[in-house]
N, C-alpha and C positions, 0 to 999 in steps of 0.2 A: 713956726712949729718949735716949742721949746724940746730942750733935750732931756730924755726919758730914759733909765736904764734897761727896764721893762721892755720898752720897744725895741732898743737897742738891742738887746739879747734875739728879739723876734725874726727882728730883720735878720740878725746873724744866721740862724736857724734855718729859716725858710727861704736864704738864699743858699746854703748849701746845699740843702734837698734839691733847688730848681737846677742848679747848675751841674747836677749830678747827670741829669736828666737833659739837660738843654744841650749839653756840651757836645751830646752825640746824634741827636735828630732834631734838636728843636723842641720846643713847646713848652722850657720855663718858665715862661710869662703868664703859665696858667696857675704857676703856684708863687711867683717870686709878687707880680703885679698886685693880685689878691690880697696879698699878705700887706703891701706898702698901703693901700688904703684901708683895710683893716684897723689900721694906728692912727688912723686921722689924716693923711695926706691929701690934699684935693688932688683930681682925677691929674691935671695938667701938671704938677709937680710931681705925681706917682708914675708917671709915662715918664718922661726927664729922669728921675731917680734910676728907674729902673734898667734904662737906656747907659746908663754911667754906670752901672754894677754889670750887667750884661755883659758891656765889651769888655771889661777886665776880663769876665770869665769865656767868653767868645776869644780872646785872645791866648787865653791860656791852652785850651783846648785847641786851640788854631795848632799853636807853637806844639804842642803834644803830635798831631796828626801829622805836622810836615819832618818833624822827628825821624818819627816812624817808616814815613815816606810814603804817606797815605793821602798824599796833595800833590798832583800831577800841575803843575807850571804852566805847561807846554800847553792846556787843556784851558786852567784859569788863568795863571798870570796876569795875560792883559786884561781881563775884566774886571779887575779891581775897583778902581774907576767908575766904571759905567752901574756898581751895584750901589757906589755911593753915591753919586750926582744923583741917580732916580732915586735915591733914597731922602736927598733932600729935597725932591721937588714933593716927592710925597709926604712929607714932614710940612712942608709951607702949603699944599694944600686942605691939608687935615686942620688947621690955624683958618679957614675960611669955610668946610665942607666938612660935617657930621661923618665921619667913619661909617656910621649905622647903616646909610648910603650903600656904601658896597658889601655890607656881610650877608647877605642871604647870596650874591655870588661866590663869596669866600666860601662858604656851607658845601654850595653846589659842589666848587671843584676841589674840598676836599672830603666829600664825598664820593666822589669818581676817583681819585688817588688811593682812597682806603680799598675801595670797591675792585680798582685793576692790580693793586695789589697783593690781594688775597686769592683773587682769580689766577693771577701770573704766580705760579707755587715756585716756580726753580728760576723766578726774576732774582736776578742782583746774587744765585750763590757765585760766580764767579765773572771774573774779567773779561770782558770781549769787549770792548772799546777799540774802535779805527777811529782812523782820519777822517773826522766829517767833511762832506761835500761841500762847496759853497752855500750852497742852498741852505743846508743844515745846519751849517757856522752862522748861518745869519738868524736864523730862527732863534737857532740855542746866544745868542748877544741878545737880539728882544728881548728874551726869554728872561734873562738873566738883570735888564733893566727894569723889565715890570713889575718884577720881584721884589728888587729893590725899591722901588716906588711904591710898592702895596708894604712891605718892610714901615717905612718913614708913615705912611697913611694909617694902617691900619694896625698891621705888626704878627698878630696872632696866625703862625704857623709856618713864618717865613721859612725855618730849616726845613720842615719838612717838604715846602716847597722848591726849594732847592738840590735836596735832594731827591727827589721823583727824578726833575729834572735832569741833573746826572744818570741816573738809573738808567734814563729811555738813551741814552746816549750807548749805553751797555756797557758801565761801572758796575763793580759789585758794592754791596750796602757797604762797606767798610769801605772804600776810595772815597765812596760818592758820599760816606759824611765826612769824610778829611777836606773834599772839594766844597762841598758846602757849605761848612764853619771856617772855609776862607773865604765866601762870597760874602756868608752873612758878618762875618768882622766886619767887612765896607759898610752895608747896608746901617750896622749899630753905627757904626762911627760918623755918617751920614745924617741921623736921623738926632745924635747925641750932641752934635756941634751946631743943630737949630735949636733945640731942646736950650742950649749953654747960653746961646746967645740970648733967650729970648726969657733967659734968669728963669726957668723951669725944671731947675737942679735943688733937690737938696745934699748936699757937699756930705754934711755929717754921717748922714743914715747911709747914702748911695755909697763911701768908699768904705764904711765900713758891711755892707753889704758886698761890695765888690773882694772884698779881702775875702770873706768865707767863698763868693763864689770861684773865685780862683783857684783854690783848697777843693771844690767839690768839680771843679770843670778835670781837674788833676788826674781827680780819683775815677770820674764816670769814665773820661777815653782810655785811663790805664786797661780797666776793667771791660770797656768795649776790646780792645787791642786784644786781652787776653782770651775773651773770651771768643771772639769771632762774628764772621757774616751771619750768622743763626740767631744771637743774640742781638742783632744792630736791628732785624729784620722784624723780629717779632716787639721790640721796643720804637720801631719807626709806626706800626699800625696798631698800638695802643694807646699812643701821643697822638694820633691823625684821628682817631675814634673819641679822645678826650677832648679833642679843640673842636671838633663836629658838637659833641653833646653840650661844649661848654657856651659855643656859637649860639646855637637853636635856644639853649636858654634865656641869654643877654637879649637876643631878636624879641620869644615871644614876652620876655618879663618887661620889656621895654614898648613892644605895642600893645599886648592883649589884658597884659593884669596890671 
């Protein structure tokens, strides 16, 4: 793909806007991914690109939230790991297995996350997080693998999946996307390093993509940090409602028309 200044600008643009957005619930993939094939990228080099500008801004906004002290350690720490290994296993089986596969379950359950989260009105305003049980500790590790693995496979809503997750643990919205945009850093970095090997990068657009998103990952957590649980809460199930309507479309334009 030769270099275009046109596109260049594009990508610049529509990775800020994603990362504004992504950095605090997830779901920039629904304007940053669009936009790289929009310019002509084939689908397998626009997944890689996107994946290389992501974790720039996935890490930026990481670094913002542990700042802040909005990343509990004790909680992720050791999971880091386990979000990236299933993140590459699900990266190597998407290279053998249509994604398309699994999105009408992807639909389902985030449609049931948008669904329990409008129901639950005073979920996630504040902190009540204990010591999970053994039980519970083992769940929420699965929990936090499959994640990853549907990350590397499929991709679309990993933050938000993530942070549910934290939520049910009893994080308030604002912990549980500091803990979340450190699970998903693994999962990108995971999913970015089959992408790399497998020469499904493009370098040029991706980093200079990755440079606006770094700039807009900045700006979105400042702005979640200032603003609060109210806002983290009502832009978590606007993103979860977006990746639903964006899902059902991809499914039926892909079987019915």
């Amino acid at each position: 793909m030769e270099f275009d200044l046109n596109i260049l600008l594009i990508v610049i643009i529509f990775g800020l806007i994603a990362s504004f957005i992504d950095s605090v619930v997830g779901g920039g993939g629904l304007i940053s991914l669009p936009a790289l094939l929009a310019v002509g990228m084939d689908p397998a080099t626009a997944l890689g690109t996107n994946k290389l500008a992501s974790s720039f801004g996935t890490f930026t906004s990481t670094m913002k939230f542990i700042k802040a002290k909005k990343v509990d350690f004790d909680i992720v720490g050791k999971l880091f790991p386990l979000s990236f290994i299933g993140s590459i296993f699900g990266a190597i089986t998407a290279t053998y297995l249509p994604p398309e596969y699994l999105k009408p379950l992807a639909i389902i359950i985030l449609a049931l996350v948008t669904i329990y989260s409008i129901v639950k009105k005073d979920w996630g305003d504040i902190n009540k997080y204990k010591k999970l049980s053994l039980k519970k500790a083992i769940l929420f590790i699965i929990g936090v693998v499959i994640i990853g693995y549907y990350d590397g496979f499929i991709g679309g809503g990993t933050g938000s999946f993530f942070l549910f997750m934290l939520l049910l643990i009893g994080l308030d919205y604002l912990h549980a996307a500091g803990n979340a945009k450190f699970l998903n850093l693994a999962s990108n970095l995971g999913a970015l390093l089959l992408f790399m090997v497998l020469g499904q990068v493009n370098y040029v657009y991706g980093f200079s993509m990755a440079a606006s998103m770094v700039i807009g990952s900045y700006l979105g957590v400042t702005f979640a940090i200032r603003k609060g649980v109210s806002y983290v809460k009502v832009l978590f199930i606007v993103v979860t409602i977006s990746l639903i309507l964006k899902n059902v479309y991809d499914y039926v334009s892909s079987h019915f028309l």
